[in-house]
N, C-alpha and C positions, 0 to 999 in steps of 0.2 A: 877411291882407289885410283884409277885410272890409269897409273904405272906401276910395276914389279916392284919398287923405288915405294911406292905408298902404301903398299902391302902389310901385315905384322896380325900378331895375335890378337884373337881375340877370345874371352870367356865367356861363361853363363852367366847374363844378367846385364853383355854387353848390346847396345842396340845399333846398329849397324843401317848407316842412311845415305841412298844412293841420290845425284842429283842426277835431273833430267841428261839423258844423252852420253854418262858415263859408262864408259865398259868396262865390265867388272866380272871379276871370277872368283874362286876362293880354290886353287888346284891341289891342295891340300887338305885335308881332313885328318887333324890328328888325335882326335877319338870320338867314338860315335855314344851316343846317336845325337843327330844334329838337326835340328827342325827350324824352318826357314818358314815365315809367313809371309809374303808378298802380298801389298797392297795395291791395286793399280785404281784410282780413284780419278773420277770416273772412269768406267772401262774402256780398256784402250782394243782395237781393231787387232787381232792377232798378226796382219798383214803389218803394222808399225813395230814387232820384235824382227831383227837384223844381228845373225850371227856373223861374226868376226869369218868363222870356219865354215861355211854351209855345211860340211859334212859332220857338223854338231848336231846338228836337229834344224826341225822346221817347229815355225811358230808352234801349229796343231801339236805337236808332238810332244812343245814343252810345256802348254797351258795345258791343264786338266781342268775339270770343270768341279767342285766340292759335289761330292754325293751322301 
């Protein structure tokens, strides 16, 4: 992604691959349900997530832990 400009659709069955250090969003959702699987291999320090907006969230906030 990294610019509004690299943005576009995408479908079920599309695999979508971020490179290290890009900022990325998807501000659109145009039908649900939409299920995202992040990998972060190996685990990275929640202190190395950095929002554009702090008042997006904080790391804690966006990592959950699988239960």
């Amino acid at each position: 992604m990294g610019t509004l400009a690299d943005g576009g659709a995408f479908e079920p069955g599309h695999f979508l691959f971020f490179r290290r250090g890009t900022i990325h969003a998807l501000p659109e959702i145009l039908e649900a349900p939409v299920v995202f699987l992040a990998l972060d291999i190996p685990r990275r320090d929640p202190k190395d997530i950095l929002f554009v907006n702090p008042s997006d969230g904080t790391p804690e906030s966006f990592i959950q832990p699988v239960t």
